[in-house]
C-alpha positions as CSV (number, residue, x, y, z in Angstrom):
1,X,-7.9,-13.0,-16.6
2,X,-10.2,-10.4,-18.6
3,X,-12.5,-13.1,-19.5
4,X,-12.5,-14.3,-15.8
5,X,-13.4,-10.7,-14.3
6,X,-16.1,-10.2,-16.7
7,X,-17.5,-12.7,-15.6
8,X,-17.3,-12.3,-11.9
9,X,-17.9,-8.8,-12.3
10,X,-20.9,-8.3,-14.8
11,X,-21.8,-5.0,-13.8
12,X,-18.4,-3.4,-13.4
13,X,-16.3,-4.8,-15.8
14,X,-14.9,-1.7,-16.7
15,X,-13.7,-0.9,-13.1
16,X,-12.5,-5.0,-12.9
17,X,-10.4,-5.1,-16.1
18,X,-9.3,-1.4,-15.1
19,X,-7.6,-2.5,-12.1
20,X,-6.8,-5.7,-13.0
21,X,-4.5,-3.6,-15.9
22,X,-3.6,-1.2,-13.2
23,X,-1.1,-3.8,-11.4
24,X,0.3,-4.9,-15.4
25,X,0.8,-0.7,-14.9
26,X,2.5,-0.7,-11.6
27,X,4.7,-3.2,-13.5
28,X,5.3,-1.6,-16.0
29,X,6.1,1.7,-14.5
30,X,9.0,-0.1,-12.3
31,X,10.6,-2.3,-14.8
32,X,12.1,-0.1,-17.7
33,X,14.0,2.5,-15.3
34,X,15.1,-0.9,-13.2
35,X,16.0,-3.1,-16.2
36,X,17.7,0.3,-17.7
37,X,19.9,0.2,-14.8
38,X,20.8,-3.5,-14.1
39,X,21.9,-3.3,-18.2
40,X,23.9,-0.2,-18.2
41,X,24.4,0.7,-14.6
42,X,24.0,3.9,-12.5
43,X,26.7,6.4,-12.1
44,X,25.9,9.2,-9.2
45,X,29.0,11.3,-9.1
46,X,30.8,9.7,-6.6
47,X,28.3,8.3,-4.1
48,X,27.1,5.3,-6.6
49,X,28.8,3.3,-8.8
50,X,27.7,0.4,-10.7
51,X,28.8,-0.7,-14.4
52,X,25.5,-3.1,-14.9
53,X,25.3,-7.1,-15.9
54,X,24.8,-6.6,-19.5
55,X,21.2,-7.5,-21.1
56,X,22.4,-11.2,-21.3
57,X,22.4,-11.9,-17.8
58,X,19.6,-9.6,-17.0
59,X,17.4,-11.9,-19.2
60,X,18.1,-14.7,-17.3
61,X,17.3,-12.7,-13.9
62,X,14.0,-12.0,-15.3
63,X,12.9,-15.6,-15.5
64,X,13.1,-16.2,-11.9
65,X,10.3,-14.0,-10.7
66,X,8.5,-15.1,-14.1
67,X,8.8,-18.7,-12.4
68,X,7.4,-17.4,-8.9
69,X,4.4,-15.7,-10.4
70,X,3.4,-18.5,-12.6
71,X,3.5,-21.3,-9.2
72,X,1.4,-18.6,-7.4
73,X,-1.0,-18.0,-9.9
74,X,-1.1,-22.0,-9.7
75,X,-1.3,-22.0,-6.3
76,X,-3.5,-19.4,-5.1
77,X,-5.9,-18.7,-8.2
78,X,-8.0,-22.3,-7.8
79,X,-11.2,-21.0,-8.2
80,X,-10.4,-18.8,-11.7
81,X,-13.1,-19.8,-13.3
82,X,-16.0,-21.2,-11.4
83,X,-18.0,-18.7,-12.7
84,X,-18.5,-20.4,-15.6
85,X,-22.4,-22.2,-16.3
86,X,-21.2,-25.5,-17.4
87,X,-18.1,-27.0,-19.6
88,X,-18.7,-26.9,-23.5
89,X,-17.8,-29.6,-25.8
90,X,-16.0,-28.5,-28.7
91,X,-18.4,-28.2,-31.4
92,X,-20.7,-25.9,-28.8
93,X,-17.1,-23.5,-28.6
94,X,-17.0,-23.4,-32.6
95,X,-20.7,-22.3,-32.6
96,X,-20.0,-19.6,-30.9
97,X,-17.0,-18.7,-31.7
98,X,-18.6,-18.2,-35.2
99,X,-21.4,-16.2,-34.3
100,X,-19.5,-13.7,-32.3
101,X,-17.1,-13.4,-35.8
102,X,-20.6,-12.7,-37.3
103,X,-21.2,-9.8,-34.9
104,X,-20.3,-6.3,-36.7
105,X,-19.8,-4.5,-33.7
106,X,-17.7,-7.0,-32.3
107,X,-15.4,-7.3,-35.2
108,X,-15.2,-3.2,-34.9
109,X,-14.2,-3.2,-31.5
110,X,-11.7,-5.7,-32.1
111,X,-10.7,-3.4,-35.0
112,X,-10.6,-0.6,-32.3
113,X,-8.7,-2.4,-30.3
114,X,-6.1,-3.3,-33.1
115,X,-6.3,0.5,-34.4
116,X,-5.1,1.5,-30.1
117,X,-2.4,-1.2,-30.1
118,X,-0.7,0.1,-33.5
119,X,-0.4,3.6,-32.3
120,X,0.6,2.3,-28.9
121,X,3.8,-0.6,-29.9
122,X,4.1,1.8,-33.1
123,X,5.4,5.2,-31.2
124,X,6.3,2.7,-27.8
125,X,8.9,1.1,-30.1
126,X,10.4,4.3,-31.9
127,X,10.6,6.4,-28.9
128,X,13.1,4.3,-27.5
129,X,14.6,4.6,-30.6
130,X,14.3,8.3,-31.1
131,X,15.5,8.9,-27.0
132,X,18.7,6.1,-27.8
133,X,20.2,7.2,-31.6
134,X,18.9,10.9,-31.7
135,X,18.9,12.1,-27.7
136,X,21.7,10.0,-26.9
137,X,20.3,9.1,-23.4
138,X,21.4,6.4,-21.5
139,X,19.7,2.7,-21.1
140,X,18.4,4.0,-17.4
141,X,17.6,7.5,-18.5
142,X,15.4,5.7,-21.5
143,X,13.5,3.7,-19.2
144,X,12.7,6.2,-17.2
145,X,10.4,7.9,-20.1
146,X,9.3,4.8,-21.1
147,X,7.9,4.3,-17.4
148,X,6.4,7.4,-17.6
149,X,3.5,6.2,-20.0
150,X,2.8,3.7,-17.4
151,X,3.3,5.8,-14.2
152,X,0.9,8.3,-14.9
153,X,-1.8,5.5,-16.1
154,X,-1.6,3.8,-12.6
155,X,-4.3,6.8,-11.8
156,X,-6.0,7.4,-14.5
157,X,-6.8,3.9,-15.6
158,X,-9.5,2.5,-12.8
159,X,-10.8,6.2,-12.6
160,X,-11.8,5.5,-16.6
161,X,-13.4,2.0,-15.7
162,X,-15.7,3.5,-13.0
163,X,-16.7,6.5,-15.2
164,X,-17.1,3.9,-18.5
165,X,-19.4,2.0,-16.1
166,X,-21.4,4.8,-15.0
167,X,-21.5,6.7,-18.2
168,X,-21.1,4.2,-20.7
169,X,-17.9,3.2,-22.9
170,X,-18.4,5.1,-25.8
171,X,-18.2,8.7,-24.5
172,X,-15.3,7.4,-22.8
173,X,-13.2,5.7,-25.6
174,X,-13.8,8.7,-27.7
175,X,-12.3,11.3,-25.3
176,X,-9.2,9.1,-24.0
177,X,-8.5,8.5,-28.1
178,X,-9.0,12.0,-28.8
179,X,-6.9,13.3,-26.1
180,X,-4.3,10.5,-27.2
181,X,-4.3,11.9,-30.8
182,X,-3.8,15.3,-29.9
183,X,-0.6,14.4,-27.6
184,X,0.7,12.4,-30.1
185,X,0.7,15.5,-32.9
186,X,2.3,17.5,-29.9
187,X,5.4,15.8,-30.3
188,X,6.1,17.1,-33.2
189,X,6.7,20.9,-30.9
190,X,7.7,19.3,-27.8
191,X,10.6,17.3,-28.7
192,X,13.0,17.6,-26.0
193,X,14.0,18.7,-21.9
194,X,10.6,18.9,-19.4
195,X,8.1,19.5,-22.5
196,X,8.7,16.3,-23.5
197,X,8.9,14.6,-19.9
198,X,5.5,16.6,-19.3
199,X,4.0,14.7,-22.7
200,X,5.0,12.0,-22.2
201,X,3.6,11.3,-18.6
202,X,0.2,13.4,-20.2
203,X,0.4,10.8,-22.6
204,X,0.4,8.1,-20.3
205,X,-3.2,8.8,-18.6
206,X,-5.0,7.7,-22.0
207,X,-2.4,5.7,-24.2
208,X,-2.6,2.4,-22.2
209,X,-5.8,3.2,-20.3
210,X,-7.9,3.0,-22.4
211,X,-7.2,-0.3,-23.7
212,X,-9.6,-2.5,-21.0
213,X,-12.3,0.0,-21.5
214,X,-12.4,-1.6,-25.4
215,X,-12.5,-4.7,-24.1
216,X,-15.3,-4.0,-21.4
217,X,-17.2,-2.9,-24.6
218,X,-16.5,-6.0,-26.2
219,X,-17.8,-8.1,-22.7
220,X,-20.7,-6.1,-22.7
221,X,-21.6,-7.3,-26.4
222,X,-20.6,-10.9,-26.4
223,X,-22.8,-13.6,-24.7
224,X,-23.0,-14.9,-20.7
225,X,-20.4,-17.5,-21.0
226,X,-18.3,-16.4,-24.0
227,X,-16.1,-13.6,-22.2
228,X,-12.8,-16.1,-22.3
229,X,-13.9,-16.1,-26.2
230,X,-14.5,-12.2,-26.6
231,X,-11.1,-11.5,-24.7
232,X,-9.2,-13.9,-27.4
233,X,-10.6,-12.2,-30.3
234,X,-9.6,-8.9,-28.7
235,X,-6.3,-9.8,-28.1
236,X,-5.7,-11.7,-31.5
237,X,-7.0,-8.5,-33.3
238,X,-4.3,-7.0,-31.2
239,X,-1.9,-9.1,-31.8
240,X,-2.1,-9.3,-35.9
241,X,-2.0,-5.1,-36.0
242,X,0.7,-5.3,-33.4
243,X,2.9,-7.5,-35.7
244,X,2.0,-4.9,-38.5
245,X,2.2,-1.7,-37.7
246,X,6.0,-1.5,-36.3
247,X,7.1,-3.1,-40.0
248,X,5.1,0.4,-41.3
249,X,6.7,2.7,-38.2
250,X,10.4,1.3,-39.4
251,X,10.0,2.4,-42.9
252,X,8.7,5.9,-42.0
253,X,11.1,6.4,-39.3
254,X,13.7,5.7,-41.8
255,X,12.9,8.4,-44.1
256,X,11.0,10.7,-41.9
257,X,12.4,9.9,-38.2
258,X,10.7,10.4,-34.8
259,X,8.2,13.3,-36.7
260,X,7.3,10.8,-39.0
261,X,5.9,8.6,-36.0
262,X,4.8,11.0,-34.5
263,X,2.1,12.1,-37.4
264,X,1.6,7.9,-38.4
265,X,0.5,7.3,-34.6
266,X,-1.6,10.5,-34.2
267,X,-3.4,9.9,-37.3
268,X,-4.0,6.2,-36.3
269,X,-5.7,7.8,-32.9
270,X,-8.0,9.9,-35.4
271,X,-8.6,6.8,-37.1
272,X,-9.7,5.2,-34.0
273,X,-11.8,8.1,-32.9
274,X,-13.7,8.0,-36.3
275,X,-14.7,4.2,-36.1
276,X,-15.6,4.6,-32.6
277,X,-18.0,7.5,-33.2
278,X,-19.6,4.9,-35.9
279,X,-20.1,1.9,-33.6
280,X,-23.3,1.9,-32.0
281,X,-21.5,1.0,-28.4
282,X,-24.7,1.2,-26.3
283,X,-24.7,1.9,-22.1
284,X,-25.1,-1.3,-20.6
285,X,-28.0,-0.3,-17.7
């Protein structure tokens, strides 16, 4: 789909991938607190009472809307797509392919985007951990912070695509990571009660926001016709730190707990801010 919008939308694709991750968002926001309470159930005093299905049977519920949205994406997205010039034969897709892997600014924005996605599944991961074995809160309760990254982002994030599109990615980037960062080291204080509801949601406006404003940079850098290309890369990049990081987060939330996360995924936001104040991300005019 971020390939798709690029496309369509050359000239905003910050404000088109925005809002396109604004729904995943909406999503996002719904599902933890919702999926907390099918598992576990909801107990208010004596007005509601329900014990929950168990995770078991909630996983099977879940594929049935996964179903529906999969024939309506079928159904109803036929022209995904036409935007692009003219089909490519195989060996035209490995050309390119390679010379966008030859691109340094490419390969450190998928490097950015890797460096955002291991502080995001790294402290995602462990705060559920942290609210579940150390807070004691219940399966509902836990997805309600969880939601709270989201829920705050559903604002924030096309509000960051139209200002990345008028002002340019970089300046952009730079203040959502930095602002990340500094959240991040805050949990080390706030730890607890409304200071760490209040983070959390703070949090929320830049930790997952900031993600299709990367890969608007990368659009902007990668040639007409390639976007579907550019958006893989992104996500692989992604993907391979994604797979990484959490093995990293487990071993110093062992010996360190939730503080220790706190400090690795704060110091990966620094990390982030550094290369992006490197990369000569241009304004696209």
């Amino acid at each position: 789909a971020f390939g798709t919008l690029a496309a369509r939308y050359p000239n905003k694709k910050g404000f088109a991938l925005s809002m396109h991750l604004t729904g995943a968002q909406i999503g996002n926001t719904i599902g933890p607190p919702l999926v907390g309470g099918l598992i576990s159930g909801i107990a208010i005093r004596s007005i509601i009472s329900f014990e929950g299905f168990g995770w078991e049977k909630v996983s099977v519920f879940m594929a049935i809307p996964m179903i529906i949205t999969g024939l309506l994406v079928l159904v109803l997205f036929k022209s995904a797509g036409s935007e692009s010039k003219g089909n490519w034969s195989f060996d035209e897709y490995k050309t390119r392919s390679k010379g966008l892997l030859k691109d340094k600014i490419i390969l450190g924005l998928i490097l950015l985007g890797g460096i955002r996605a291991s502080a995001h599944t790294s402290f995602l991961l462990f705060l559920a951990v942290y609210l579940k074995e150390v807070l004691n809160y219940s399966a509902f309760v836990i997805g309600f912070h969880i939601a709270l990254i989201t829920a705050a982002g559903i604002i924030s994030t096309p509000i960051m695509g139209m200002l990345s599109d008028k002002y340019g990615r970089k300046s952009i980037i730079m203040i959502a990571m930095t602002l990340m960062s500094i959240f991040l080291f805050l949990f080390l204080i706030f730890k607890t009660g409304i200071g760490l509801i209040i983070l959390i949601s703070l949090l929320g406006m830049f930790f997952f926001s900031v993600m299709p404003i990367i890969t608007a940079a990368t659009m902007d850098r990668v040639p007409e016709g390639s976007e579907g290309s550019g958006t893989a890369l992104n996500f692989i990049g992604m993907s391979v730190v994604g797979f990484i990081s959490p093995l990293f987060a487990g071993f110093i939330y062992s010996i360190y707990g939730f503080d220790g996360i706190s400090i690795m995924s704060g110091t990966i936001g620094v990390i982030g801010v550094v290369l992006c104040g490197l990369l000569p991300i241009k304004k696209v005019a």
